[in-house]
C-alpha positions in Angstrom: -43.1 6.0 -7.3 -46.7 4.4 -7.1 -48.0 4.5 -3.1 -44.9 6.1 -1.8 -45.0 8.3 1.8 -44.2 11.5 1.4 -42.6 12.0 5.1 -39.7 9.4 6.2 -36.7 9.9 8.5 -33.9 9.8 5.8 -34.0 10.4 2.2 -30.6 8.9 0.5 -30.4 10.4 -3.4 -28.1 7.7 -5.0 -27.9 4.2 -4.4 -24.4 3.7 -5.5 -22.3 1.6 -3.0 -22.0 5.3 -0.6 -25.9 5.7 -0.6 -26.7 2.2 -0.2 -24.4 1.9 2.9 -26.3 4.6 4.8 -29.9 3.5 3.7 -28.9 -0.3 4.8 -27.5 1.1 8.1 -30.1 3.4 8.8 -33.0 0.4 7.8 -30.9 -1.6 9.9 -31.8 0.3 13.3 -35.8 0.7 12.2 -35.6 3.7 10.8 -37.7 4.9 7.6 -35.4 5.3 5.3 -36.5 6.1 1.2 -33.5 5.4 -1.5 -34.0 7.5 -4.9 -32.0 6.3 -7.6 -32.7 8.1 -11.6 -31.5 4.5 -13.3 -33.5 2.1 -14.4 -31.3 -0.8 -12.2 -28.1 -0.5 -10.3 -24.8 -1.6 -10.7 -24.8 -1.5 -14.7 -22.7 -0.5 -17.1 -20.0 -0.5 -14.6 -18.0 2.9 -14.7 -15.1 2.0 -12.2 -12.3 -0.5 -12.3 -14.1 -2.0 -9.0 -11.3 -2.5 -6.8 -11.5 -2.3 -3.0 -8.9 -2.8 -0.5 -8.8 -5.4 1.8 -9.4 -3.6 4.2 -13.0 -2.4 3.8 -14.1 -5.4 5.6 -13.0 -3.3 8.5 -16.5 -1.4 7.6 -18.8 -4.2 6.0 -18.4 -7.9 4.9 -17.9 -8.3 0.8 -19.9 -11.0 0.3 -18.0 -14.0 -1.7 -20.2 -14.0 -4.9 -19.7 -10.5 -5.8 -15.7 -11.1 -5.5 -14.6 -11.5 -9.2 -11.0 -11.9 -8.3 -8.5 -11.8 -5.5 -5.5 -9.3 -5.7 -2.1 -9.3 -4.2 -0.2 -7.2 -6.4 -0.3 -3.7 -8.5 1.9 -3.5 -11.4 2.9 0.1 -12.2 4.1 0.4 -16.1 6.2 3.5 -16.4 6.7 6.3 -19.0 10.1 4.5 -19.7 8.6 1.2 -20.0 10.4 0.2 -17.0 7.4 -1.9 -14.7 7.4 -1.9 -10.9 5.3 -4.4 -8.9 4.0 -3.9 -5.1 2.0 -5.3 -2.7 -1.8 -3.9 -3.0 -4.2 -6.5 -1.4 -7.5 -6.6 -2.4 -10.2 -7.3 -4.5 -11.7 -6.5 -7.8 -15.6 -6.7 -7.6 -18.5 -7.7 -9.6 -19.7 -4.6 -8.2 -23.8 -5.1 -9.3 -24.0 -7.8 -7.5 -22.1 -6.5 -4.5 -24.4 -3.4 -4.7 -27.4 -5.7 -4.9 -27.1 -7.5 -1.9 -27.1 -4.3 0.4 -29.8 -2.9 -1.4 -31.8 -6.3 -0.5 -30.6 -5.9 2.9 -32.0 -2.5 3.1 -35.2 -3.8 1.7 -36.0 -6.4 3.4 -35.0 -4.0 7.1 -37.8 -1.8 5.4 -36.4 0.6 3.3 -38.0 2.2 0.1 -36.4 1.8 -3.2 -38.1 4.5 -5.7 -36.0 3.6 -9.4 -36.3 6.3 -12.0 -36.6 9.2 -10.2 -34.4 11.9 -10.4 -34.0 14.7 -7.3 -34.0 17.8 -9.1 -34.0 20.5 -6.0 -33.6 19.8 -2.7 -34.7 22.5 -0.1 -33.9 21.9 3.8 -35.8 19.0 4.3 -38.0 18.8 1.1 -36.9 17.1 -2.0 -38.8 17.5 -5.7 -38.3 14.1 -7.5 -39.1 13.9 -10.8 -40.6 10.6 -12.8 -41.9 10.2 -16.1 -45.1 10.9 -15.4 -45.3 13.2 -13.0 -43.1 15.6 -10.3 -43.7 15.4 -6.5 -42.2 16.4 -2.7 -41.1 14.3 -0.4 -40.0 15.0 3.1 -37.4 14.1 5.4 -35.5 14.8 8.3 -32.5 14.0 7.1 -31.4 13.8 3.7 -27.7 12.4 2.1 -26.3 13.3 -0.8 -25.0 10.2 -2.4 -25.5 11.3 -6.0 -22.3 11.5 -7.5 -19.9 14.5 -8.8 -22.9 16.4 -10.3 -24.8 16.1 -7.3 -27.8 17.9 -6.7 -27.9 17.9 -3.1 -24.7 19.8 -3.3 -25.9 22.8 -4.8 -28.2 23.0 -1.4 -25.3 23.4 0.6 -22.3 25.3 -1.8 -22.2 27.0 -4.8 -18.6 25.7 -5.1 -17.5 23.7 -8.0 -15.4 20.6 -8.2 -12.5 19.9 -10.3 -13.5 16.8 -12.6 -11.5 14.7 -14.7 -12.6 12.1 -17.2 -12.5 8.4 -18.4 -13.5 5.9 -20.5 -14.0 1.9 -19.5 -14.6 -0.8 -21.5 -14.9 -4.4 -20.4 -12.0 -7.3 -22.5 -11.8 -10.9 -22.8 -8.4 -11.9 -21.3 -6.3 -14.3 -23.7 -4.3 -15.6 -20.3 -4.5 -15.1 -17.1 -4.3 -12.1 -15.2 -3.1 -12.4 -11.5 -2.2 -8.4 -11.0 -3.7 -4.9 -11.6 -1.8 -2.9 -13.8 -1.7 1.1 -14.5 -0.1 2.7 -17.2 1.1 6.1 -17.1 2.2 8.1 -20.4 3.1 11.5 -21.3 -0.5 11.8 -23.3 -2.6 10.4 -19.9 -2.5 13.8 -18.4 -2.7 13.7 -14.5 -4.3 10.0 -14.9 -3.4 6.9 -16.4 -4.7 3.8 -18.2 -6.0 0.5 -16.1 -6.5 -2.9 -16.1 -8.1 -5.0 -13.3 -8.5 -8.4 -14.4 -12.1 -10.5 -13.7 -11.0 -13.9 -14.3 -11.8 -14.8 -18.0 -12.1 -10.6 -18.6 -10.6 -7.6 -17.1 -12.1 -3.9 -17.0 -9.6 -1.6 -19.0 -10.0 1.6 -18.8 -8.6 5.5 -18.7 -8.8 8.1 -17.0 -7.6 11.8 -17.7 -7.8 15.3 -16.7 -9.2 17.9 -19.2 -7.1 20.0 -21.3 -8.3 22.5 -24.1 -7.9 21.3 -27.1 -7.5 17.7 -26.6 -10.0 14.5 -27.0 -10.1 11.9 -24.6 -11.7 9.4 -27.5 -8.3 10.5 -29.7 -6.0 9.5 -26.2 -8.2 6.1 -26.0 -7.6 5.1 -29.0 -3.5 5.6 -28.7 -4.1 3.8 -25.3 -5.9 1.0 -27.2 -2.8 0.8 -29.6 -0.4 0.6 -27.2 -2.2 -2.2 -25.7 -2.1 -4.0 -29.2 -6.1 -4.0 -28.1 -8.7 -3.9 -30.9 -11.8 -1.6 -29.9 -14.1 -3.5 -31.9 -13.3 -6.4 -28.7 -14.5 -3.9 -26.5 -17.7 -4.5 -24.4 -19.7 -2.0 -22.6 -18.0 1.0 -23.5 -18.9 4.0 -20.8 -17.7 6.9 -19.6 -18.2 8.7 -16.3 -16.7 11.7 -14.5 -14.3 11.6 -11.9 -13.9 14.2 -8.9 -10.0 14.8 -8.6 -10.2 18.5 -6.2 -10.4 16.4 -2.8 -12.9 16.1 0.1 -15.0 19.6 -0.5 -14.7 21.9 2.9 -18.7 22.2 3.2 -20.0 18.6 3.1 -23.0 19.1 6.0 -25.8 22.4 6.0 -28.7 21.9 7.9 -30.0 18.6 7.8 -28.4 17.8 4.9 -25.1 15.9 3.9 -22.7 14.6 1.3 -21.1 11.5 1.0 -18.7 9.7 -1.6 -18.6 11.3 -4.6 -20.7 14.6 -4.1 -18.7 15.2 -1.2 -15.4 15.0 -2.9 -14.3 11.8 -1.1 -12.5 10.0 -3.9 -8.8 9.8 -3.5 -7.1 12.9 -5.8 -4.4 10.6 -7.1 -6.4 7.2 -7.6 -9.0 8.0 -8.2 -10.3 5.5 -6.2 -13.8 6.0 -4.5 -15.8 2.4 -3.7 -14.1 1.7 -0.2 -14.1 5.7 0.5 -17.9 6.1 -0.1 -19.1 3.1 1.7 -16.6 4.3 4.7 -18.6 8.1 4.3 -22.1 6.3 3.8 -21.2 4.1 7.2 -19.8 7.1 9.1 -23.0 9.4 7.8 -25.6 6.9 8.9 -24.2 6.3 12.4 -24.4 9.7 13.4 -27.7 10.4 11.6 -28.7 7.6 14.0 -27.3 8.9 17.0 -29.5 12.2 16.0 -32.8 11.1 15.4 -32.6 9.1 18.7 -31.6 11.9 20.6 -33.8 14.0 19.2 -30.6 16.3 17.9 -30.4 18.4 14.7 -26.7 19.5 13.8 -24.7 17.8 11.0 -20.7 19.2 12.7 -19.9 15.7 14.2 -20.0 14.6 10.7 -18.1 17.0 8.8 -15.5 16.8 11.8 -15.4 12.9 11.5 -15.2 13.3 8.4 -12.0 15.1 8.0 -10.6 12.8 10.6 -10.7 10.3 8.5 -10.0 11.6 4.9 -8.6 15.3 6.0 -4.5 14.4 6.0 -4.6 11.6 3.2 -6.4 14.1 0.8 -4.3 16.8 1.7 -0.9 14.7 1.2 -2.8 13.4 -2.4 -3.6 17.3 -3.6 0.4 18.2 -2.6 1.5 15.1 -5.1 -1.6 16.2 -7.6 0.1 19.9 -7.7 3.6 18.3 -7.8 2.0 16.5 -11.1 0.5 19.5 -12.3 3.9 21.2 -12.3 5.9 19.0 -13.5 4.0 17.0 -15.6 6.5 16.0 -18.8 6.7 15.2 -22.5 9.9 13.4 -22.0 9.1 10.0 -20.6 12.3 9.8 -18.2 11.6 12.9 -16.7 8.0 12.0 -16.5 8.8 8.7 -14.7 10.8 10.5 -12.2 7.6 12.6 -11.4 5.6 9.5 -11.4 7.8 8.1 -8.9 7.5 10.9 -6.3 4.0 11.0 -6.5 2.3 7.9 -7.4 1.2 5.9 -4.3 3.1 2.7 -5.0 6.3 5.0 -4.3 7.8 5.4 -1.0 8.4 9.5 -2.0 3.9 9.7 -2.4 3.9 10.2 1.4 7.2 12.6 1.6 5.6 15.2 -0.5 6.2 18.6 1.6 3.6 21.4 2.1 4.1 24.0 0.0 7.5 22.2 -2.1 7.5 23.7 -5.3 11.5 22.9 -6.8 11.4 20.5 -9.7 13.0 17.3 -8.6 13.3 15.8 -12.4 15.9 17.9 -13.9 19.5 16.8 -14.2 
């Protein structure tokens, strides 16, 4: 962090695709913006399956070298072994080079990038950041919280915790090709399921699951693995990561300080999903951080109230189906495909799900 200021009109903590959004928006319109990012480099080991919808280019253009493969279709393989195919347009992402092209944006509009330096308090508009050699304060007017589901910048603005769930990715070399994404559900992927979004010549396979006492995720990923007929020894880049599964928090804005993606809770409940989401949150953040400084304005509401404009109904209808799971979730893998099928997102009966419905649907 060698000749940094120490005052500058945003501070973004994270430059994940959420954080990068904002601090390339924000450079964009002149404004002097610092990114702070505890990784050595972005993008890598890749700890999502990397799909975005088509419709993200509704909020920024994906440029055509970071688009590893085009999708049409989702294949959903059931408890019963039974597989259902539906429409899903999109693409699956070489997602460092997708984040690299903002970030170059951003610099060359004039932003900061400090690498390997971690936040570790944030105070109003002061943040201590941490490198290896020493720890300083930097200042800003605004600050965004785009450091993921053990964000820092949270614990400014709520003491409230977030339900996490976890997974495990690994990177394979495809034997044929792959032209859909496929998930897997399973009695033993508890409130998750198994993926594979193909890359070409490899996919990303991976797993995600939510905790329960007493059981190993390693000991589910390796009944995943078998299932696949996949050796681990093929594996490449074997990571996990942490995925936020309680929905968009209530308290995402104090001061002048806000949450986006991740740390704000933003990744779909269900999904799990949380590229397109955080870019949408970064883009939404930065516009009306904008819209402040020029004005000469302080409060953060417009955002939290924007925010729940966009993400307020779908998350609420995805928490309703992630309850109905909860509930119902089944050994018996006919009974659990009926659950699956009124609350997984490919189904027609995902957006039926009534407030407060609490009768099992999956008994005879």
């Amino acid at each position: 962090m060698a000749n940094l200021k120490n005052k500058f009109d945003a501070a973004v903590i994270g430059a994940g695709p959420s954080g990068i959004a904002a601090a390339n928006d924000l450079a964009r319109k002149g404004f002097n913006v610092i990114i702070i990012e505890k990784r050595p480099r972005l993008g890598l080991p890749v700890r999502c399956a990397e799909f975005v919808p088509k419709q993200l280019y509704t909020y920024c253009k994906i440029p055509k070298n970071s688009i590893a493969q085009e999708i049409e279709n989702l294949e959903t393989h059931m408890p019963d072994d039974s597989i259902v195919i539906t429409k899903s347009p999109g693409y699956i992402l070489n997602r460092h080079l997708f984040e690299n092209h903002y970030l170059q944006e951003a610099l060359a509009n004039g932003a900061t990038l400090a690498l390997e330096s971690e936040v570790i308090y944030v105070n109003h508009n002061q943040l201590l950041v941490k490198t290896k050699t020493r720890t300083r304060s930097i200042e800003a007017s605004y600050i965004i919280g785009a450091d993921g589901p053990l964000s820092a910048a949270r614990k400014y603005i709520t003491s409230n915790k977030i339900q996490l769930a976890q997974s495990l990715q690994g990177v394979i070399t495809l034997k044929t090709h792959q032209a859909n994404s496929k998930v897997f559900f399973h009695p033993d992927y508890y409130m998750g399921y198994g993926w594979l979004f193909p890359k070409g010549a490899t996919a990303n396979l991976g797993l995600g699951v939510s905790y329960r006492p007493g059981i190993s995720i390693n000991d589910i990923w390796s009944k995943f693995l078998e299932r696949l007929k996949i050796d681990n020894a093929s594996l490449k880049s074997l990571t996990g990561g942490l995925i936020p599964v309680s929905g968009l928090m209530k308290n995402i804005a104090k001061n002048n300080v806000l949450l986006v993606g991740d740390a704000a809770g933003i990744t779909h409940p269900i999904t799990g999903a949380g590229i397109a989401n955080g870019i949408i949150s970064g883009v939404t953040a930065a516009a009306i951080i904008s819209k402040n400084l020029q004005r000469g304005r302080r409060g953060l509401e417009e955002y939290e109230q924007e925010i729940q404009t966009l993400f307020g109904k779908s998350h609420a209808l995805a928490l309703m189906n992630r309850k109905y799971q909860e509930e119902h979730w089944n050994s018996n893998p006919e009974l659990l495909t009926r659950v699956i099928k009124n609350t997984w997102i490919a189904f027609s009966s995902y957006s039926h799900r009534k407030r407060g419905e609490v009768k099992c649907k999956v008994a005879d």
